[in-house]
N, C-alpha and C positions, 0 to 999 in steps of 0.2 A: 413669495406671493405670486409670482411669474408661474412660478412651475405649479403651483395650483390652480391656476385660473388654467392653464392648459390641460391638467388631469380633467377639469370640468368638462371641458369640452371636448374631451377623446370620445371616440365611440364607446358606447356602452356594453356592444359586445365584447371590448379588453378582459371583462371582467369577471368572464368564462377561462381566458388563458393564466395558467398558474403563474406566468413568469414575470405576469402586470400584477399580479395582487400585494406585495410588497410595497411597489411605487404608491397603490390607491391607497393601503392602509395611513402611509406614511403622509400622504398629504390629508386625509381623514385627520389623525393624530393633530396634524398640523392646523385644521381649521380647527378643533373643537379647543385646542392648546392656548391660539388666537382668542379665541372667544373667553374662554373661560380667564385670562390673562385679564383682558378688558373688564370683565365684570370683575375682578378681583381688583383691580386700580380704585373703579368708580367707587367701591363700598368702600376702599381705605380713604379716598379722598373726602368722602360723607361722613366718613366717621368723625373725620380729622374737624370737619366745616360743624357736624352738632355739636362736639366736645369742646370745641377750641373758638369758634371763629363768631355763630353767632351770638345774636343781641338780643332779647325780648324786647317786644314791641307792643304795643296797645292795638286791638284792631280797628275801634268805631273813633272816629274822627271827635274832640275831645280838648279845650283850652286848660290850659292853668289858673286859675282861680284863688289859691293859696299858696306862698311860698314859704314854708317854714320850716323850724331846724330839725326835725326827725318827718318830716314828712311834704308831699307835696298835694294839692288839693286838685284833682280832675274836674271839671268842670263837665258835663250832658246833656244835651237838651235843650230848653228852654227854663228859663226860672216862671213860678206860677207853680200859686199852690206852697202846701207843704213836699216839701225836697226830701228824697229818699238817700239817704247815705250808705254806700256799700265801704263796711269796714275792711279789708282786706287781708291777707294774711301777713305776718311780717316776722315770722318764725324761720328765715333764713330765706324764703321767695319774693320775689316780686309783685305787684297787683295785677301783673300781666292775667292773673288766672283767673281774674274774673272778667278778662275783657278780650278771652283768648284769643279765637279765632271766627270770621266770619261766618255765624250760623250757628257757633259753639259759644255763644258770647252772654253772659249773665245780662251784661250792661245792656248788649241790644237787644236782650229779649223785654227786659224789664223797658226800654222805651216804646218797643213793638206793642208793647200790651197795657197801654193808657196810662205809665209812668210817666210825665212829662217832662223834669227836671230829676237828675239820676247825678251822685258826687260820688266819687272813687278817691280813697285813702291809698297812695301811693308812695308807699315806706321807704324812706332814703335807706343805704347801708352804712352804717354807724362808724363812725372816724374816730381816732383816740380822743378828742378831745370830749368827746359824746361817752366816754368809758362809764361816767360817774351818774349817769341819769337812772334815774327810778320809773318803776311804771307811772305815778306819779305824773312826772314830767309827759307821759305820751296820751295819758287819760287827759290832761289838762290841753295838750295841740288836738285833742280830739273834739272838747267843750272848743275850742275855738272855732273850728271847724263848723261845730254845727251854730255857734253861733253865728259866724258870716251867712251862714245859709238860712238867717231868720229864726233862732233860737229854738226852735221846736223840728225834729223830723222823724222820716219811719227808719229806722235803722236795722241796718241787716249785716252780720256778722258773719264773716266767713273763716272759718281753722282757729287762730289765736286772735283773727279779727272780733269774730264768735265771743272770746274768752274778756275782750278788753270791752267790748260792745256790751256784754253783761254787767261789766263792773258801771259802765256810765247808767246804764238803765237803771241798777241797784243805788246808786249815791245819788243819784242826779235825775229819778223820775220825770221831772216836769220837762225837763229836755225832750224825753223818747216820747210819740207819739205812738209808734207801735214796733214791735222787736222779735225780729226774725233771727234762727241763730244756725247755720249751717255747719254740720263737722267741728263742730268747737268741742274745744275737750274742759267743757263742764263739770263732770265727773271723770277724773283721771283714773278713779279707779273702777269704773264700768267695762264689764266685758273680760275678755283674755290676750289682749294682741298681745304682739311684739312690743307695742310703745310701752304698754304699761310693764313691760318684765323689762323693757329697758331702764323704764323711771325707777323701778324699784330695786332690783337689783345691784347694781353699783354703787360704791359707796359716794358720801358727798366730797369726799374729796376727787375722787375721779373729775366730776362736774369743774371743781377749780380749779385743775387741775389743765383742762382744757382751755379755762378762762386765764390761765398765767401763759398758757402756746400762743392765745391771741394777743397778750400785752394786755390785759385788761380787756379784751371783750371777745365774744363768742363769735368764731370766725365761721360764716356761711361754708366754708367748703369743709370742714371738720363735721356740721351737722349734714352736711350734705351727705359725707359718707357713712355716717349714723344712721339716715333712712335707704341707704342704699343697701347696709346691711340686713336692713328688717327683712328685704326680698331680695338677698342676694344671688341666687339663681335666675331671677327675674331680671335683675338689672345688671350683671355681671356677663351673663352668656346669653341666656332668650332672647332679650331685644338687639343683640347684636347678629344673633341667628336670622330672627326675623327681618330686621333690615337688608342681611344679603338674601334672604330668597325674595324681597322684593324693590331689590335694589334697580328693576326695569319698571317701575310703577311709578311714573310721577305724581301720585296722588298719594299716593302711602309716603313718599318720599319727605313729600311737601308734608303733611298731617307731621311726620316725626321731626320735622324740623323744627316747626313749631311750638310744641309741646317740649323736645329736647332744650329748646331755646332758653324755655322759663326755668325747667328744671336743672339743667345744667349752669347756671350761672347764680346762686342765690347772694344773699349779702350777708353784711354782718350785723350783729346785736351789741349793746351795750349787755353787760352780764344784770337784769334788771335785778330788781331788788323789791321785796312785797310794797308796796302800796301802805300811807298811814293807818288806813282803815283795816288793813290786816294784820297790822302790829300786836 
């Protein structure tokens, strides 16, 4: 570092003489080797910090309200009024994703825009002793749920939140006041993605097959890699790309940590089982 800090400061004309241009390359070589050295730490050590280290977090400040065995009940707001339930997803993520990030937050927009009381379904990740529970059992913490909240609410269903939120609306009308369903996969056989040649393709024993790896239940990091496959170019190389060309952006930095946070850490499932009514 000596002997570069001194090429810096040679006169500039050296740089006309053939017998200096070695020395300047070499220390040339030598900052941009520096440089590139340092940004090459920072992305391994970020990479290490999304994949490994952190935690999702809830953004809008938020109490407990229900403690119960497949779920925990978020509290928003003020009570007043019919109370708006956000069902969340619990297909291997956490509820972080409706309550992402400040500005990006379902929760805070819905109190922003004359929602006043706002609950969040916040899905524990399923312990062996949880192996044996049916949808059943999650539709029924969900009837509890809105009952504490005054037996009647507007409900809104986000992914498989979407999917459980429909079944209470269907069995259990006088509950919903009104039913919102986001990205739910109500029709599984709508469209052409990847999920649906996923669902259908494989045989059923694959599916238990997965469910005997977990001991009895469906382990978050096994579907984890199941949607990592749908865009595996996407989540394999690309986003690994794009964090090192913006590994000097503490804004892009921040945003990916976030999001990596929720995605990278999901939970697990009880392997559920249809519902009576589906029998």
């Amino acid at each position: 570092m000596t002997r570069t800090a001194h090429v810096k400061g040679a006169d500039l004309a050296l740089t006309s003489v053939p017998p200096f241009w070695p020395m300047l390359m070499a220390a040339s070589l030598w900052e941009q080797g520096s440089g590139l050295l340092a940004k090459n730490l920072r992305f391994v050590e970020e990479a290490i910090k999304i994949h490994e280290g952190l935690r999702p977090k809830l953004a809008t400040p938020n109490k407990v309200r229900l403690d119960l065995r497949t779920m925990v009940l978020r509290d928003y707001g003020r009570p007043g009024g019919i109370a708006t339930l956000v069902d969340a997803p619990h297909a291997g993520h956490t509820a972080m994703i409706a309550d992402y990030h400040k500005g990006q937050s379902l929760i805070e927009t819905l109190l922003a825009n004359g929602i006043g009381h706002v609950a969040l379904t916040d899905w524990k990740s399923a312990t062996f002793n949880m192996k044996n529970l049916e949808i059943d059992n999650y539709l029924a913490e969900v009837l509890v749920a809105i009952d504490d909240l005054g037996g009647r609410v507007n409900l809104v269903g986000l992914c498989q939140g979407g999917w459980v939120a429909a079944m209470v609306a269907a069995r259990f009308p006088d509950k919903v006041h009104s039913l919102v369903l986001a990205g739910a996969p109500i029709d599984t056989d709508a469209g052409n993605g990847p999920i649906k040649r996923i669902a259908h393709e494989p045989p059923t024993s694959f599916y238990e097959e997965l469910v005997a790896l977990g001991g009895g239940l469906m382990k978050g990091k096994l579907m984890l890699q199941g949607w990592k496959n749908m865009h595996a170019e996407e989540r394999y190389v690309q986003n690994h790309v794009d964090l090192y060309e913006h590994i000097d952006d503490p804004g892009y930095v921040a945003k990916q940590e976030t999001f990596e946070s929720w995605y990278e850490n999901p939970i697990d499932l009880p392997a559920l089982r249809p519902c009576r009514a589906g029998r």
